[in-house]
N, C-alpha and C positions, 0 to 999 in steps of 0.2 A: 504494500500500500504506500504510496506515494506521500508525501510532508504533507502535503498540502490539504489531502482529504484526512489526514489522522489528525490534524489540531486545526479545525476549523473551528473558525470564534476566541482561538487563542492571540495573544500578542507576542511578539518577541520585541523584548528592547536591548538596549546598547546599555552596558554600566558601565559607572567611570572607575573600577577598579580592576585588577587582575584576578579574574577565577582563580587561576591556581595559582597567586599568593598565599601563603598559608597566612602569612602577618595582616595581608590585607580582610580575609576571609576572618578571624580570629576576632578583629577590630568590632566585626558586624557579628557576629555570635555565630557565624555560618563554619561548618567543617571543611577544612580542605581536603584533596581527594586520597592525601596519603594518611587523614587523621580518621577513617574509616575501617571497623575490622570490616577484613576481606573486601573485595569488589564490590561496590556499590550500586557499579548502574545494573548488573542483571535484575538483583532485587528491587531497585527503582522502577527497573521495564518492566513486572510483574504487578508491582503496585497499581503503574498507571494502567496497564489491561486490563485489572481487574474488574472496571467499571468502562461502560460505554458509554465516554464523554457525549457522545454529538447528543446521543440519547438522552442524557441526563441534562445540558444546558437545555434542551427544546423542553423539556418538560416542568425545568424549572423557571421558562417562560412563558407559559402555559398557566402557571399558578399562580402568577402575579397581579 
């Protein structure tokens, strides 16, 4: 599936610091990517599957 059709309704912005700063990341309460046990994004990519976003934002538009 294509970017574009799997985070529809999403944003992406530009931050003014370095992701993988660990000093910068640490400032903002955020982890950097070496301060994770194990590999994070597979477990991240599971998280977000778990639910179907398009599904879930249309629905939460719906109830408003």
């Amino acid at each position: 599936m294509d970017l574009e059709k799997r985070w529809v309704g999403c944003t992406i912005e530009r931050v003014d610091f370095d992701l993988l700063d660990t000093a910068e990341l640490n400032q903002r309460k955020m982890l950097g990517p070496n301060q994770y046990l194990y590999d994070p994004i597979p477990r991240a990519r599971r998280f977000i599957d778990r639910v179907d976003h398009t599904e879930a934002a249309e629905r939460a538009l719906r109830s408003t």
